[in-house]
C-alpha positions in Angstrom: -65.0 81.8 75.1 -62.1 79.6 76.6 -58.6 81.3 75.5 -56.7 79.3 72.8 -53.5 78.6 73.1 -50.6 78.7 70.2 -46.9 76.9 70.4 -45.1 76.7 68.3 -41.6 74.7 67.6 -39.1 76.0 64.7 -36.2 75.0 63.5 -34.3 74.1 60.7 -34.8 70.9 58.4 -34.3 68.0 60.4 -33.6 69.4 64.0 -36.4 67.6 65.7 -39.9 69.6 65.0 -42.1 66.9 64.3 -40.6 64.8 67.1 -41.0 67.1 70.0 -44.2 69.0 68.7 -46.1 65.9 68.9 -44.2 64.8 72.3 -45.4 67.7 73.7 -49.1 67.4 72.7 -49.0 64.2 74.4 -47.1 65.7 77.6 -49.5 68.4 77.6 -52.6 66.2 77.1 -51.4 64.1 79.9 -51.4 67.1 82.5 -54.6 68.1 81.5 -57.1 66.1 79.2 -59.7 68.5 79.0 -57.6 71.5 77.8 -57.3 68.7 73.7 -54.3 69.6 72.7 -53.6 68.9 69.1 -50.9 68.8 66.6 -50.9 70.6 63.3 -48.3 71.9 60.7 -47.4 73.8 58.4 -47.4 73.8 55.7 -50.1 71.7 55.1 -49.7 70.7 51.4 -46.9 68.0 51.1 -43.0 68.3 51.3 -42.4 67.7 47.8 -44.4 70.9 46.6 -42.6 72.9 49.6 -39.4 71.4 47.6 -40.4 72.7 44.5 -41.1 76.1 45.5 -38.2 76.6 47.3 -35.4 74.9 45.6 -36.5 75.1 42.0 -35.7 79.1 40.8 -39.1 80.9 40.0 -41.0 83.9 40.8 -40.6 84.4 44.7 -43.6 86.2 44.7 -45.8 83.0 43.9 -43.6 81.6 45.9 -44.6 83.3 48.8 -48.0 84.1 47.5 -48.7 79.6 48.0 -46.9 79.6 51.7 -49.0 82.5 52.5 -52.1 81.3 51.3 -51.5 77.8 53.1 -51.2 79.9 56.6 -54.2 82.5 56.0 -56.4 78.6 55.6 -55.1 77.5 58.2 -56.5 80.3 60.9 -59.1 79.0 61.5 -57.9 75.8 63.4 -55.6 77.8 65.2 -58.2 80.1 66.6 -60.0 77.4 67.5 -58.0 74.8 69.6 -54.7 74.7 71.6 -52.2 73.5 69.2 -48.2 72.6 69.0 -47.8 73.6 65.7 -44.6 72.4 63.7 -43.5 75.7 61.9 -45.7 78.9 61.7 -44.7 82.8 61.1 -41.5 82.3 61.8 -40.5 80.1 59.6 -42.8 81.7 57.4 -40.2 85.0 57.6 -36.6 83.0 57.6 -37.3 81.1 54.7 -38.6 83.7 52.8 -35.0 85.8 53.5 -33.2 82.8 52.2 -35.6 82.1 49.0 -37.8 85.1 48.5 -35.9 88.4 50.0 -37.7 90.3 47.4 -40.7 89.8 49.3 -40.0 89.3 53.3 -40.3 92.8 54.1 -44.1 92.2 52.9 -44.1 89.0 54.8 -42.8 90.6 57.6 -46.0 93.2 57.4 -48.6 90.8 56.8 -48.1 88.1 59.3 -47.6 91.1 62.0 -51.4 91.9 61.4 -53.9 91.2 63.9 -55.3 89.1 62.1 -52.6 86.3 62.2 -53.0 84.3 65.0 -50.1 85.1 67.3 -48.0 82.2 69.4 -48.1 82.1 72.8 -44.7 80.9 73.2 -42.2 79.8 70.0 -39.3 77.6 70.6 -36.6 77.7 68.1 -34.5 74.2 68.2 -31.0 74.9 67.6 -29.5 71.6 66.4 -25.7 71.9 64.6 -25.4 71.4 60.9 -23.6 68.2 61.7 -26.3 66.6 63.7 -28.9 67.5 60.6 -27.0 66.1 57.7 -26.8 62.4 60.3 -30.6 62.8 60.8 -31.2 63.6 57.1 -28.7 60.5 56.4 -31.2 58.5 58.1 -34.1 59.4 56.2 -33.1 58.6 52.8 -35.5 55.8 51.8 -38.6 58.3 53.0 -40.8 60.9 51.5 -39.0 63.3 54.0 -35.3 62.8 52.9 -34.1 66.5 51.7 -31.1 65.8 49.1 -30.5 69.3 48.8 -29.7 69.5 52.4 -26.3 70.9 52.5 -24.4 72.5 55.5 -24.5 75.6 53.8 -28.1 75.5 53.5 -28.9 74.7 57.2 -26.2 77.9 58.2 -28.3 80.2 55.7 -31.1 79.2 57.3 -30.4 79.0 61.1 -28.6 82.7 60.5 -32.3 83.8 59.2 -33.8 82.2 62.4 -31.6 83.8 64.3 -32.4 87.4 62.8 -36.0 86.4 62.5 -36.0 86.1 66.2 -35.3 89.4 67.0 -38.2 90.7 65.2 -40.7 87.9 67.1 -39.3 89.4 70.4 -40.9 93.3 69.0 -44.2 91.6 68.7 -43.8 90.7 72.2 -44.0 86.9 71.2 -42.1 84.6 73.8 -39.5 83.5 72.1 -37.0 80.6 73.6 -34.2 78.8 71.7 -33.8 75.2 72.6 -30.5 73.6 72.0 -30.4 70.0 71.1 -28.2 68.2 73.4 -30.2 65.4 75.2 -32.8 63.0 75.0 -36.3 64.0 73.7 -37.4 63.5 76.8 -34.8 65.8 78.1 -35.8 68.7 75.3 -39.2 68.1 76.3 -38.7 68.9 79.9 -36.9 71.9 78.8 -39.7 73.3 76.8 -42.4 72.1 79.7 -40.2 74.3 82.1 -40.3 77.5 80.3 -44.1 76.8 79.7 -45.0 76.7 83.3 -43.9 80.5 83.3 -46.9 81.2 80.8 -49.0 79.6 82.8 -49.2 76.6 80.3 -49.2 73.1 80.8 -49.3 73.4 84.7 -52.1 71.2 86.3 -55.2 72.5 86.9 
């Protein structure tokens, strides 16, 4: 069976996920057609349940228990195509430090099974808080505008990437941060660099 391939792009709120996940399936499709690259993320219910679990106070165990059960569903297409997937395990573990602590060391467990699909590669965008709050500013007449997105919220959770990362690394996961200082097409070229040392993306 032809090998799979998992990327992943993380970040905080705002710092470009979407963008470049999806300007790299197209990058990558481009190379090489017959490789289908497609986009997918996570999670896969909508923003404004994420919302709720997260910023409405509750029991961080179902909390975790509805993230987690999104991702386990999810397998499936993961195993089964090449995707550039907008947020997996490790946004999985940072936001669970930040909302749930009580349970990451659990988190942290679980998605280290075999059974998890592991990334290839993972590129953490690192975007500052000031740049976030402008691209937030911009999205207030859309489903995806985050009123609760405060300064303080993107340094809790960039600091949780940042710690998060270290842990990726002892699962010998490719990990690369990307800092966002350039076009999209720039980033991209960034990201398609680093990829060629996996192997991925190269043409055939």
């Amino acid at each position: 069976m032809d090998t799979k391939y998992l990327i992943c792009i993380e970040g905080a709120d705002g710092s470009g996920k979407t963008t470049l996940s999806k300007e790299l399936k197209l990058y990558l499709n481009k190379v090489n057609p017959l490789d289908e690259w497609i986009y997918q993320h996570e999670p896969n219910f909508d923003s404004g349940m994420a919302d709720q679990l997260n910023f409405v106070k509750g029991n961080p165990w179902k909390r975790e228990f509805y993230f987690m059960l999104d991702r386990i569903r999810h397998q499936n297409i993961l195993c089964h195509h090449n995707v550039c997937l907008d947020r997996y395990i490790l946004s999985g573990i940072a936001y669970s430090k930040v909302f749930s602590p009580e349970v990451t060391v659990m988190a942290e467990s679980i998605y280290s099974l075999p059974e998890f699909k592991k990334p290839d590669v993972i590129f953490l965008l690192s975007a500052t808080p000031e740049f976030i709050i402008e691209v937030n500013n911009k999205r207030k007449e859309t489903p995806d505008y985050n009123p609760k997105l405060t300064t303080e919220y993107i340094a809790k959770i960039q600091e949780a990437f940042i710690s998060t990362k270290e842990l990726i690394r002892e699962w010998e996961i490719g990990c690369h941060t990307i800092t966002i200082d350039g076009s999209i097409q720039d980033t991209t070229s960034k990201m398609v660099n680093i990829l060629k040392d996996y192997n991925i993306g190269g043409k055939k």
